[in-house]
C-alpha positions as CSV (number, residue, x, y, z in Angstrom):
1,X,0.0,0.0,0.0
2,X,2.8,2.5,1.1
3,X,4.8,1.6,-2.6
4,X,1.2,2.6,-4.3
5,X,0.8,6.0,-2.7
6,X,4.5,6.6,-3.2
7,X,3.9,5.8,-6.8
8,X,0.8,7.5,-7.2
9,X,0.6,10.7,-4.8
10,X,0.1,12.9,-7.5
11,X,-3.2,11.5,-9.0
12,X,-4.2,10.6,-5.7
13,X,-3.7,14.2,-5.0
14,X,-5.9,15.2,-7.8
15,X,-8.8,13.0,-7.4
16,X,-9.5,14.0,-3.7
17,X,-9.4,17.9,-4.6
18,X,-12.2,16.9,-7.1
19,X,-13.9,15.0,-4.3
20,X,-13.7,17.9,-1.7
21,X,-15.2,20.5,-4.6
22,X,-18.0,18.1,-5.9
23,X,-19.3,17.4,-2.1
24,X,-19.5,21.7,-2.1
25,X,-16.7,22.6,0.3
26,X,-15.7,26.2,0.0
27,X,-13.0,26.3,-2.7
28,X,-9.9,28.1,-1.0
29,X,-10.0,25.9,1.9
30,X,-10.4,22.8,-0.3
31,X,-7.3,23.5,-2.0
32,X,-5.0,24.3,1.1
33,X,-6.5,21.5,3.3
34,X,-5.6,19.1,0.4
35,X,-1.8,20.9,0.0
36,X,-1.3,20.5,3.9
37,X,-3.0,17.3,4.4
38,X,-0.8,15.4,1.2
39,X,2.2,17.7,1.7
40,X,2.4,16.1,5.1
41,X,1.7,12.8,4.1
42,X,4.6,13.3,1.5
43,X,7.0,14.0,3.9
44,X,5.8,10.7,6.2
45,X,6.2,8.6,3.1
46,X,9.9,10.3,2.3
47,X,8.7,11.9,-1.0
48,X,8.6,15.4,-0.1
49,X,11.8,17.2,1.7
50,X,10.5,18.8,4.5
51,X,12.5,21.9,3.8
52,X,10.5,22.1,0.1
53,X,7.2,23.6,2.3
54,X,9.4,26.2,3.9
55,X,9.3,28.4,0.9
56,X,5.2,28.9,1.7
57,X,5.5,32.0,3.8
58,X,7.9,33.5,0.9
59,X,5.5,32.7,-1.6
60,X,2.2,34.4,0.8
61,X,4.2,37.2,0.9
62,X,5.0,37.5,-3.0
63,X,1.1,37.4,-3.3
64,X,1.0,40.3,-1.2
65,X,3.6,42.3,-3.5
66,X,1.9,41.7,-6.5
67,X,1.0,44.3,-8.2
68,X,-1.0,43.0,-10.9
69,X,-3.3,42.3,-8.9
70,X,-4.3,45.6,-7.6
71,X,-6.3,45.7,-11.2
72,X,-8.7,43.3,-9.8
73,X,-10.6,46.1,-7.0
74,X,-9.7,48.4,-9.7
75,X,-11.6,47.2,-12.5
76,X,-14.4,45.6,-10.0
77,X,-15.2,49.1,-8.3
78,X,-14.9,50.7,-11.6
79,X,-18.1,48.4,-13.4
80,X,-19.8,48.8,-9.9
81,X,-19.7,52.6,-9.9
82,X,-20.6,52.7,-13.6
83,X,-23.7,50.6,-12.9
84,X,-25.0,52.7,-10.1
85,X,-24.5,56.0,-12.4
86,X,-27.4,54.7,-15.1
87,X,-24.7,54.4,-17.8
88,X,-26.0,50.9,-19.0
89,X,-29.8,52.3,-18.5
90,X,-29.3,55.5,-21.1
91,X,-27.5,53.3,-23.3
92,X,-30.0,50.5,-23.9
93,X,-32.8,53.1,-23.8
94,X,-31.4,54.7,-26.8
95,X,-29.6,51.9,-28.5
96,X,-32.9,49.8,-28.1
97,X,-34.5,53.7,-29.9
98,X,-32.1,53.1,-32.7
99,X,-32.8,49.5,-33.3
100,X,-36.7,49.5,-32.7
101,X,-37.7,49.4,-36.1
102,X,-36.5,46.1,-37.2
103,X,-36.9,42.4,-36.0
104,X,-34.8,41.7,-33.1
105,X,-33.6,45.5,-32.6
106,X,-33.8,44.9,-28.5
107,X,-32.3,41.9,-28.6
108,X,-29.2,44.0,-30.7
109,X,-29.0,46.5,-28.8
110,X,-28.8,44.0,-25.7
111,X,-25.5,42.6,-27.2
112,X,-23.8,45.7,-28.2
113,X,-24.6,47.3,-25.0
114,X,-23.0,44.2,-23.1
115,X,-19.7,44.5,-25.6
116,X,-19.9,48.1,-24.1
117,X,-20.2,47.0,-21.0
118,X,-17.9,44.7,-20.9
119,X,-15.4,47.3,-22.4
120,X,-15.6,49.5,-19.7
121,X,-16.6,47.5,-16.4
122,X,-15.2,43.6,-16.9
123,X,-17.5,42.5,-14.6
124,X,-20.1,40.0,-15.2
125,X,-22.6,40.5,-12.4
126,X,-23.0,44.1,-13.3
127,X,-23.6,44.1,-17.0
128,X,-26.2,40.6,-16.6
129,X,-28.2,42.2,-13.8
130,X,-27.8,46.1,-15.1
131,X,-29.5,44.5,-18.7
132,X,-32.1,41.9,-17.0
133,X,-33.6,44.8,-15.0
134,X,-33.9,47.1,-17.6
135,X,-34.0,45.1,-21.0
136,X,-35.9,42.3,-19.5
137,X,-39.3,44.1,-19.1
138,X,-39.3,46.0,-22.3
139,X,-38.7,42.7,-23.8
140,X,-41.5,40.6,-22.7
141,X,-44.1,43.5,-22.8
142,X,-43.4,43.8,-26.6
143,X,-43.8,39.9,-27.3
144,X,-39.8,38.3,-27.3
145,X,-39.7,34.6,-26.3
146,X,-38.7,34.0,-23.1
147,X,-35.8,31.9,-24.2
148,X,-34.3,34.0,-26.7
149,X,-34.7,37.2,-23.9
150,X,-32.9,35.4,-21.1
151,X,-30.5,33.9,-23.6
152,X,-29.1,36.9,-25.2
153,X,-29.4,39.0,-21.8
154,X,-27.3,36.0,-20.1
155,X,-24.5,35.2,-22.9
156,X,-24.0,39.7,-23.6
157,X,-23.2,40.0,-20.2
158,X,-20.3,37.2,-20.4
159,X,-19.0,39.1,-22.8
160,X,-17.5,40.5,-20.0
161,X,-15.3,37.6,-19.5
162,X,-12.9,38.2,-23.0
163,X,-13.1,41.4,-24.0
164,X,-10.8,43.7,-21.9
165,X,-10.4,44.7,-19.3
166,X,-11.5,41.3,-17.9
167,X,-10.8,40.3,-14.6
168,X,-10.4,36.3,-15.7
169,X,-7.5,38.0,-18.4
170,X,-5.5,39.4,-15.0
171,X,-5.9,36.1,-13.4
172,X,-4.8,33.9,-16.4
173,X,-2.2,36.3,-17.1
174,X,-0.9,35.9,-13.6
175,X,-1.0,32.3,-13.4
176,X,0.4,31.9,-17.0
177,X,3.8,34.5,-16.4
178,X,2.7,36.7,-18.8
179,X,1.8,40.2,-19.3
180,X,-1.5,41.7,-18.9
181,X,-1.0,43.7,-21.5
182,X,-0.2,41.3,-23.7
183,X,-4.0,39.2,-23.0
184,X,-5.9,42.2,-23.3
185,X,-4.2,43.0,-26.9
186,X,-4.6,39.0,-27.9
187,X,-8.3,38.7,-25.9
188,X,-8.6,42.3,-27.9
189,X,-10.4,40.9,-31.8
190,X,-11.9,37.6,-30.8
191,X,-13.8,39.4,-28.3
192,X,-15.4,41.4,-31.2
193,X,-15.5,38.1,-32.9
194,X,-17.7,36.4,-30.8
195,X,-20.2,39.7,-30.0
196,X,-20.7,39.2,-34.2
197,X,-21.6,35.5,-33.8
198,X,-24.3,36.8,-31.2
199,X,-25.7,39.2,-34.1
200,X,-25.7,36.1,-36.5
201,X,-27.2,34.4,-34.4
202,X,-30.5,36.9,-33.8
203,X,-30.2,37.9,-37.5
204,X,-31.0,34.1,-38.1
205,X,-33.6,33.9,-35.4
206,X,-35.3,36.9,-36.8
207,X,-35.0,35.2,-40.2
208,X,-36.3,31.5,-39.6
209,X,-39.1,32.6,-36.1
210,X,-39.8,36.4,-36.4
211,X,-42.4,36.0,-34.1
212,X,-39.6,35.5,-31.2
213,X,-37.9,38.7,-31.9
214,X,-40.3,41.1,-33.0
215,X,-39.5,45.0,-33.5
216,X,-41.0,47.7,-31.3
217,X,-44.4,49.1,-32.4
218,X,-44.2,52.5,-33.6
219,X,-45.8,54.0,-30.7
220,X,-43.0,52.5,-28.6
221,X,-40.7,54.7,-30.6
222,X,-40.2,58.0,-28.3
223,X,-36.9,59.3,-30.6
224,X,-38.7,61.1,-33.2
225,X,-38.8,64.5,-35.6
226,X,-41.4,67.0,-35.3
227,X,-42.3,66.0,-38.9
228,X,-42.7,62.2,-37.7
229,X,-39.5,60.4,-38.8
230,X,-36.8,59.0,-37.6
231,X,-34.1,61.0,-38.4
232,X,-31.9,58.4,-39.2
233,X,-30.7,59.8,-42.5
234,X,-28.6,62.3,-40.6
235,X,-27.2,59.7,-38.2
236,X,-25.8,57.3,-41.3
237,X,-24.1,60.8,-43.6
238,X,-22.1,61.2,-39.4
239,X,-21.5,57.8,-39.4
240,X,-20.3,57.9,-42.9
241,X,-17.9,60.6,-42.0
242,X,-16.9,58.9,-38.8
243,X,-15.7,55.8,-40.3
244,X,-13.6,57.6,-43.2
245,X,-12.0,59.5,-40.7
246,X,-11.1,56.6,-38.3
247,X,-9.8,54.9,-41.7
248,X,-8.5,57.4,-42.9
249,X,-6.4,57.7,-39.6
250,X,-5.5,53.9,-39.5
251,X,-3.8,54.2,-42.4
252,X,-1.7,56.9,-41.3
253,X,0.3,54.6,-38.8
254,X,3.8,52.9,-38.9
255,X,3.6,49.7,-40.6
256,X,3.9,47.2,-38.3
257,X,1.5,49.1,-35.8
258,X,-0.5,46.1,-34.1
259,X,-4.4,45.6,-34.9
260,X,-5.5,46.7,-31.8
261,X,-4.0,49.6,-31.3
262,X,-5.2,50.6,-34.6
263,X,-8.8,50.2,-33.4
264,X,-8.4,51.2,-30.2
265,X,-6.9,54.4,-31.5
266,X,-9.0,55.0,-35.0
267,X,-12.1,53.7,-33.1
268,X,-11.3,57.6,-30.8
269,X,-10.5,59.3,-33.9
270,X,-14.2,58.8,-35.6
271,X,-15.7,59.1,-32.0
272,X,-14.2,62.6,-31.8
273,X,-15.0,63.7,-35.0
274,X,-18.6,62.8,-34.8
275,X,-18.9,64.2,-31.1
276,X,-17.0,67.5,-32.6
277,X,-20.3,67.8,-34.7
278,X,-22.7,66.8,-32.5
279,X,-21.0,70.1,-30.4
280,X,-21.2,72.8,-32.8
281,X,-24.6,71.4,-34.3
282,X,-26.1,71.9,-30.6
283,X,-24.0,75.0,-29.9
284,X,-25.1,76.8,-33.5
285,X,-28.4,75.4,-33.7
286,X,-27.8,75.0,-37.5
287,X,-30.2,71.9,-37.1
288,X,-27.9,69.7,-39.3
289,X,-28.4,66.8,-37.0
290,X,-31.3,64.7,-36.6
291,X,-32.3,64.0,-32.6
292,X,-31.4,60.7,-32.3
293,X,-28.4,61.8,-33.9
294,X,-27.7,63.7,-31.4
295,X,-28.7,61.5,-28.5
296,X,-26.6,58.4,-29.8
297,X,-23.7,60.3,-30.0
298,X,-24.1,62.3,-26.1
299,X,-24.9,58.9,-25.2
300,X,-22.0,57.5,-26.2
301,X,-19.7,59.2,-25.7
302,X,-18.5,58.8,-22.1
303,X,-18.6,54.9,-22.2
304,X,-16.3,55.2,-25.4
305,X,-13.9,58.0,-23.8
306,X,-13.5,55.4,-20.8
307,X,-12.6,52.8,-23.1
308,X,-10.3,55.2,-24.0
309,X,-8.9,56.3,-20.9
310,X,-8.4,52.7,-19.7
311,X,-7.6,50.2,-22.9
312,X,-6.2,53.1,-24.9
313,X,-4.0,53.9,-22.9
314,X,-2.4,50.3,-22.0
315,X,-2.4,49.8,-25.9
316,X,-0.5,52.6,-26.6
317,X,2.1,51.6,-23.7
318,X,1.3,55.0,-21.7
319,X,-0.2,53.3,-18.4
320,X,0.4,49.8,-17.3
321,X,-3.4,47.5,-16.8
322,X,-2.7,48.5,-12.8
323,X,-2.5,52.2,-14.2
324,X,-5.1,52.2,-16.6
325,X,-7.5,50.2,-14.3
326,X,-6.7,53.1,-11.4
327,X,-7.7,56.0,-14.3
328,X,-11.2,53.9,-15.1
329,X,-12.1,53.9,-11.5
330,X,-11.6,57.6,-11.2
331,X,-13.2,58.5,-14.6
332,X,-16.1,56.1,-13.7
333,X,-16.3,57.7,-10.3
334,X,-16.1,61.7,-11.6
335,X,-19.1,60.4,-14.7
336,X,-21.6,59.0,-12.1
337,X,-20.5,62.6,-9.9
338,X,-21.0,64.4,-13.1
339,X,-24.9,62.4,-13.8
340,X,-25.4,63.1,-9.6
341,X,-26.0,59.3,-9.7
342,X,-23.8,58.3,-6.7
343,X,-24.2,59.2,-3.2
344,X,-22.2,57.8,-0.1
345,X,-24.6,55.5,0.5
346,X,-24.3,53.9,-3.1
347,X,-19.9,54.7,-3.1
348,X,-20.2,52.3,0.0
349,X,-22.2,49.7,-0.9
350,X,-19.5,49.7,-4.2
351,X,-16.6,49.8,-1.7
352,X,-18.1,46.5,0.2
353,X,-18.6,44.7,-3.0
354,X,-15.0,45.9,-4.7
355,X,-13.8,44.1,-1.0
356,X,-15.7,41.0,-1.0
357,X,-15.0,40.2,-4.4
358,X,-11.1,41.0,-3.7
359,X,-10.6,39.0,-0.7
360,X,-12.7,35.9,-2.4
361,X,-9.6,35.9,-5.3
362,X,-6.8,36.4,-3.0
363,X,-8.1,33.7,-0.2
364,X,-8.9,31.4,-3.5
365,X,-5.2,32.4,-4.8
366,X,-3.8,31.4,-1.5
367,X,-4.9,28.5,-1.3
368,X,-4.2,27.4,-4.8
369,X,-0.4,28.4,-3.8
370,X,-0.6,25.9,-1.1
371,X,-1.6,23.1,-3.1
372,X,0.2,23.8,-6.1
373,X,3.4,24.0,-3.6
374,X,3.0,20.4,-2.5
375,X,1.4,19.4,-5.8
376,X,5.0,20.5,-7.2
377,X,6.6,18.7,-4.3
378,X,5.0,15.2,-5.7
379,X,6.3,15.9,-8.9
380,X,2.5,16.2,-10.4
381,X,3.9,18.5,-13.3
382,X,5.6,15.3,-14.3
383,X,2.6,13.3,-13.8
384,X,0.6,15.7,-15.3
385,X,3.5,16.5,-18.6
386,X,4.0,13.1,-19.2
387,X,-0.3,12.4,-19.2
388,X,-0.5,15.3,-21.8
389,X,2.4,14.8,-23.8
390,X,1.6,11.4,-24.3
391,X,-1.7,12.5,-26.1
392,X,-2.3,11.3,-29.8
393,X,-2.6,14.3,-32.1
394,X,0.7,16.6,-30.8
395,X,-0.3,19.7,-30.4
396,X,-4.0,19.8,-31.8
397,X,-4.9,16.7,-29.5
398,X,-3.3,18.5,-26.6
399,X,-5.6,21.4,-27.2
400,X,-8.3,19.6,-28.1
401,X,-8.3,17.7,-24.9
402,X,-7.5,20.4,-22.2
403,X,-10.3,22.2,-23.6
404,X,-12.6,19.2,-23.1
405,X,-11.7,19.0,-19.7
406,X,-12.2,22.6,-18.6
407,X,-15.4,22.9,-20.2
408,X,-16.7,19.3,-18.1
409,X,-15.3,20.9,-15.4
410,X,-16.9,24.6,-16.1
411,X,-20.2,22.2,-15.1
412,X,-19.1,22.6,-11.5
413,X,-16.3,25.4,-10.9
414,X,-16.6,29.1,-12.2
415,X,-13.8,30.7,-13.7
416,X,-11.4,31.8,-10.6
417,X,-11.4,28.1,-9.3
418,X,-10.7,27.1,-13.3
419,X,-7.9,29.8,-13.6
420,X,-6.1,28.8,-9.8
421,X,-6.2,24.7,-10.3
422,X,-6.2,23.8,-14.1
423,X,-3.7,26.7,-15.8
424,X,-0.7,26.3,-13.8
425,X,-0.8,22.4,-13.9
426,X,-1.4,22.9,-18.2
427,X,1.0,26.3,-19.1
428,X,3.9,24.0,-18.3
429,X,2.8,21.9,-20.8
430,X,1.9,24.0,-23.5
431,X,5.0,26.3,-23.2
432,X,7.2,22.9,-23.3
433,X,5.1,21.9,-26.8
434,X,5.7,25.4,-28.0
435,X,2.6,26.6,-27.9
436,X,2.3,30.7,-27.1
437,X,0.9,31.0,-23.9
438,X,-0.4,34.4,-24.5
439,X,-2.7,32.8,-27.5
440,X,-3.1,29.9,-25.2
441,X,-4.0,32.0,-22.7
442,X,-7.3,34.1,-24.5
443,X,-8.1,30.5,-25.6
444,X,-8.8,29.1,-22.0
445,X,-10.8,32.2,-21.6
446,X,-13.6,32.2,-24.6
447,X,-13.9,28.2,-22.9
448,X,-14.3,29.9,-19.3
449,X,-16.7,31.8,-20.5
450,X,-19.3,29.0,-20.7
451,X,-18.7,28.2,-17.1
452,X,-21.1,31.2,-16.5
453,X,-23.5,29.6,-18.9
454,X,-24.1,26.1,-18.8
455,X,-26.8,24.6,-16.2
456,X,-26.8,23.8,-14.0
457,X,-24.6,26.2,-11.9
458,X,-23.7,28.7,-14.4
459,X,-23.3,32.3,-12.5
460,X,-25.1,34.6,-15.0
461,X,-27.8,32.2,-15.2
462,X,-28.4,32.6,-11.6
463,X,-27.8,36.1,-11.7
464,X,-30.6,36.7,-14.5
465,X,-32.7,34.3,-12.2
466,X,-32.5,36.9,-9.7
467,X,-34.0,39.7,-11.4
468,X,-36.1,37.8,-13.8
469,X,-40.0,37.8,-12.6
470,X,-41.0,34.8,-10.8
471,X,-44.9,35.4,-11.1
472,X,-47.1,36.3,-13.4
473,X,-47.5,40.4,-13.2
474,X,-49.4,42.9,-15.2
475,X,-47.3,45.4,-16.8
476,X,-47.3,49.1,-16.1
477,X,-47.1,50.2,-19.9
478,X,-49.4,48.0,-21.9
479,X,-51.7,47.1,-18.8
480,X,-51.8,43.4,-20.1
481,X,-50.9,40.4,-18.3
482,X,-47.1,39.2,-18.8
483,X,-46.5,35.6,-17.7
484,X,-43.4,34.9,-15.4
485,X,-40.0,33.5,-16.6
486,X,-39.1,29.7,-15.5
487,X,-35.7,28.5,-14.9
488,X,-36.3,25.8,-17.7
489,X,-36.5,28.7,-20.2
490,X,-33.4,30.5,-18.9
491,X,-31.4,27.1,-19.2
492,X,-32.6,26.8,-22.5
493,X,-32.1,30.2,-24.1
494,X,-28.3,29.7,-22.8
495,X,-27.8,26.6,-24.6
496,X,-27.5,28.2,-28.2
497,X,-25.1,30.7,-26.7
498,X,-23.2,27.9,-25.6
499,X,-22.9,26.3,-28.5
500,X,-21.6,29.6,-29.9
501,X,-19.1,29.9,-27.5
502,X,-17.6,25.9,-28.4
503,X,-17.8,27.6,-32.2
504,X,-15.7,30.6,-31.1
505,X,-12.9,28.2,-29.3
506,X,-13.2,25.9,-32.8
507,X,-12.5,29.5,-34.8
508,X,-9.5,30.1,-32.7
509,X,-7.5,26.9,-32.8
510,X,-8.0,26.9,-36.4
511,X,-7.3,30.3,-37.2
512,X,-4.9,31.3,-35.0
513,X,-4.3,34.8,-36.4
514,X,-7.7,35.9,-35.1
515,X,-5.4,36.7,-31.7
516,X,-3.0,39.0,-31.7
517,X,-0.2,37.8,-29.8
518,X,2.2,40.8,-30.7
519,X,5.0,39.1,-29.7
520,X,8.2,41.6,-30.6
521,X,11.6,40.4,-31.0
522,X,14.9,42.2,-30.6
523,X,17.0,43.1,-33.8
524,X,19.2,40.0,-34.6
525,X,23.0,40.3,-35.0
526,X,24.3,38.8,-38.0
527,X,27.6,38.5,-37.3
528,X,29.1,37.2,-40.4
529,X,28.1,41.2,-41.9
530,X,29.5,42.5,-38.5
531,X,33.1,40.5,-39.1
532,X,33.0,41.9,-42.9
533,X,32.2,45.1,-41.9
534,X,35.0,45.3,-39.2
535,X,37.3,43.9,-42.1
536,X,36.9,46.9,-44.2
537,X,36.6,49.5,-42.1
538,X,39.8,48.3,-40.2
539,X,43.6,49.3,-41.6
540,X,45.5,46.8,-43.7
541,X,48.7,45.3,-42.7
542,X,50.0,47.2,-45.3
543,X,49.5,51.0,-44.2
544,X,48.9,50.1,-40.7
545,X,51.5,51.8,-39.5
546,X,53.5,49.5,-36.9
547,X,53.7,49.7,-33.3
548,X,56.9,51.1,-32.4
549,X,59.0,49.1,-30.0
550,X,59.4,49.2,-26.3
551,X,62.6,47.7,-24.5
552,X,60.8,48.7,-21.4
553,X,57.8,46.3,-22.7
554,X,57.8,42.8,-21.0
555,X,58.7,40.3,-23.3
556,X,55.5,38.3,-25.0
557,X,53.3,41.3,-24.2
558,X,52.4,41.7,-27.7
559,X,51.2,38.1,-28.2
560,X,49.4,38.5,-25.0
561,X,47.4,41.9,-26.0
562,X,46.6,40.1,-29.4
563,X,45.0,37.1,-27.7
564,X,43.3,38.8,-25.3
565,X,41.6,41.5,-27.7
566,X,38.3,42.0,-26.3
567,X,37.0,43.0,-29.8
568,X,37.3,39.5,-30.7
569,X,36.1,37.8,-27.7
570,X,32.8,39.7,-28.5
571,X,32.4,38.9,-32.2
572,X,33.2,34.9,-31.0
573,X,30.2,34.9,-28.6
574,X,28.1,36.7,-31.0
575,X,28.8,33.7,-33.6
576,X,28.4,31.2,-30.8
577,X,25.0,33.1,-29.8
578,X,23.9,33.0,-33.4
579,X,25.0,29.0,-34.0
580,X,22.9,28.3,-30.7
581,X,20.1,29.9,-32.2
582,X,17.4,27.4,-34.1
């Protein structure tokens, strides 16, 4: 028996943190009661030194010093300020204006609101709840199926979870070694990505069962001319113009300038130009401008100038995500001062929530450094490489397989608990099979997303549970009775989403390009071109003019100088440097 455990400490190891999670024991203490518990087993069956566990306090105290993750209550206070200042509310309101007239239009603007969202807060509990309270009614008082509703409210608000800044991004980006930077620029395009495979997907809805998505009547549509139209016209010539100039800016930068700073940046450019009009058309009352022309652009403006203060800013390299998460929380905080949303009662209910949610990662993170500590002193790395490596199929069937098992296991753990016990015990592995962990990286994180979306413990379902009615109610508007939303229905409007989000990871592994890893090397030295250029530039034997000689000098001095020419020492390593080099 004692050969077997010796043998097999590391699986062993494994299996019983599963068994602690599945019977519901609180996740952080799971994972440093099983670290203790099998580190000192280790030690009793002579596997583990002793000494290996005394590097713990070193590494609780390298937790403390990190400062990456001081984006975490950064980012969280900043989405929960922003939802108490009525950002998402105005948004939707007038985004849902904009949309009204076609099939689906609310169930658009619910999916571009949550890309916003997510841009600017990262957090999923705000955007689901901020859109199920307010999209949710409008929804089912105008005749959307309950499925599709709590579907597209549920999956928008994951959105949260890939495009930056996301709070899962600083965590994987932790665990994995690498920059944060780096994730939010690679999570950057296949976040856009998947918020277009939402739109397909309602475009096709609204194509094969209109009846689910229908648009708003007209006397739902508040946004309107004196004369009775829409005054769209106007809002499609200042789009026009808004997309030439954000074009023509892209194309204005160096060659070489990564994709998302170009957005990031150009994306600013048309955003000014169009608010520059909106300005003097109000301020000269030339009447150029339509009103919902003039709302959409009001409106969004301060959601797109945080986006700007916060991801522009850590694209263009002028604030670090700790920087740039600091500036959101303060821009967020002076808009909802600005709307007189916020009061000190709301800033500390924000403040409590910003700790909560803090000291949940940190415990989590603690005790996934005590398990990974002893996990490390069973050699379950090894275990774990050699399992992996072993896998038919090289790379592909690596991939293919690690992201089978974190979406079985999204059934039962949410992201942070994915992030803290299946990345470091994978990264390893995929940095040994050469496999970018920065791409690798925004990969595990479109597959976390459907941890918040598959039954039957997926967070935003439960959040959208909690907002969603539970009894039949008459509405206030239409003064008809509006039947109550089952859990059933919520489980099944995810399941499309889901589905889209297994597509998305598909898209990814195939098409690797769609991330951008913007991986930079140093200028390489070639030093056969640095010999021939020394060659020529230095004197022949012929007019070199020669030393003149010393009696004083020690005999062999010369023959010693020459060897030891520092000159040539250099251009030697630089060959050797260049031979080593695949």
């Amino acid at each position: 028996m004692t050969a077997f455990l010796v043998a097999n400490l590391a699986p062993i190891m494994f299996g019983s943190l599963i068994v602690f999670l599945l019977f519901g024991y609180p996740v952080a203490f799971s994972l440093a009661a099983c670290g203790l518990f099998f580190g000192f087993v280790g030690i009793e069956l002579g596997t583990i030194n002793p000494a290996f566990l005394q590097s713990l306090p070193l590494r609780m105290f390298g937790i403390m010093q990190n400062d990456t993750l001081l984006a975490i209550p950064f980012f969280t206070f900043m989405g929960l300020i922003l939802e108490r200042s009525g950002m998402a509310e105005d948004l939707l309101d007038t985004i849902g204006q904009l949309f009204g007239p076609i099939r689906g239009g609310l169930a658009y603007a619910v999916i571009l609101v949550g890309a916003m969202l997510a841009a600017t807060t990262g957090v999923v509990a705000a955007s689901v709840i901020s859109m199920g309270l307010i999209s949710l009614p409008i929804m089912l008082r105008y005749g959307y199926d309950r499925r599709v509703a709590s579907g597209v409210i549920a999956a928008s608000g994951t959105l949260a979870q890939i495009i930056p800044p996301s709070l899962v991004l600083i965590i994987l980006a932790d665990q994995l070694g690498k920059s944060v930077g780096d994730l939010y620029a690679g999570a950057f395009v296949p976040g856009f990505v998947l918020t277009g495979l939402y739109v397909g997907f309602i475009l096709m809805v609204s194509l094969i069962k209109p009846t689910f998505v229908p648009a708003l009547p007209a006397e739902a549509r508040t946004i309107r001319e004196d004369d009775g139209t829409s005054g769209l016209r106007s809002l499609g010539i200042l789009t026009v113009l808004s997309v030439i100039a954000a074009v023509a800016f892209a194309k204005t930068r160096p060659e070489g300038t990564p994709l998302d700073e170009k957005i990031v940046v150009s994306m600013c450019v048309g955003v000014g130009v169009a608010f520059f009009a909106a300005v003097l058309n109000k301020a000269t009352k030339l009447g150029l401008l339509s009103r919902m022309a003039e709302r959409v652009t009001f409106v969004l403006i301060p959601p797109l100038g945080l986006i700007f203060l916060v991801l522009g800013t850590i694209f263009l390299g002028i604030a670090t995500p700790t920087e740039g998460g600091a500036m959101g929380a303060m821009g967020a905080l002076v808009m909802a001062i600005a709307r007189r949303r916020i009061d000190f009662k709301l800033l500390r209910q924000a403040m409590d929530s910003t700790m909560k949610l803090s000291c949940f990662v940190l415990f989590i993170l603690v005790g996934a450094t005590v398990f990974s500590l002893a996990f490390q002193g069973a050699d379950g790395p090894v275990w774990v490489e050699h399992l992996l490596t072993g896998l038919p199929g090289g790379q592909l069937g690596f991939l293919i397989v690690v992201n089978i098992l974190v979406f079985l296991l999204a059934f039962f753990l949410d992201f942070f608990e994915l992030a803290f016990i299946i990345v470091p015990l994978v990264g390893p592995v995929a940095e040994k099979m050469g496999i970018d962990l920065v791409w690798f990286g925004v990969l595990l994180a479109v597959n976390m997303q459907t941890s918040f979306m598959h039954p039957p413990f997926g967070f935003a379902l439960f959040y959208l549970r909690s907002v969603a009615p539970v009894d039949d109610y008459t509405d206030k508007v239409t003064k008809k009775p509006i039947k109550k939303v089952t859990i059933e229905q919520i489980y099944w409007g995810s399941v499309p989403f889901v589905l889209i989000q297994i597509i998305m990871v598909g898209l990814i592994i195939a098409f690797p390009g769609i991330v951008s890893t913007n991986t930079t090397k140093g200028p390489t030295i070639d030093a056969d071109k640095v010999l021939m250029q020394m060659e020529k530039d230095a004197p022949s034997s012929e007019t070199a003019t020669p030393p003149s000689a010393d009696a004083s000098a020690p005999e062999g001095k010369e023959d010693k100088d020459d060897k030891e020419d520092p000159m040539k020492g250099l251009l030697e390593s630089i060959k050797a440097d260049q031979a080593k080099k695949p």
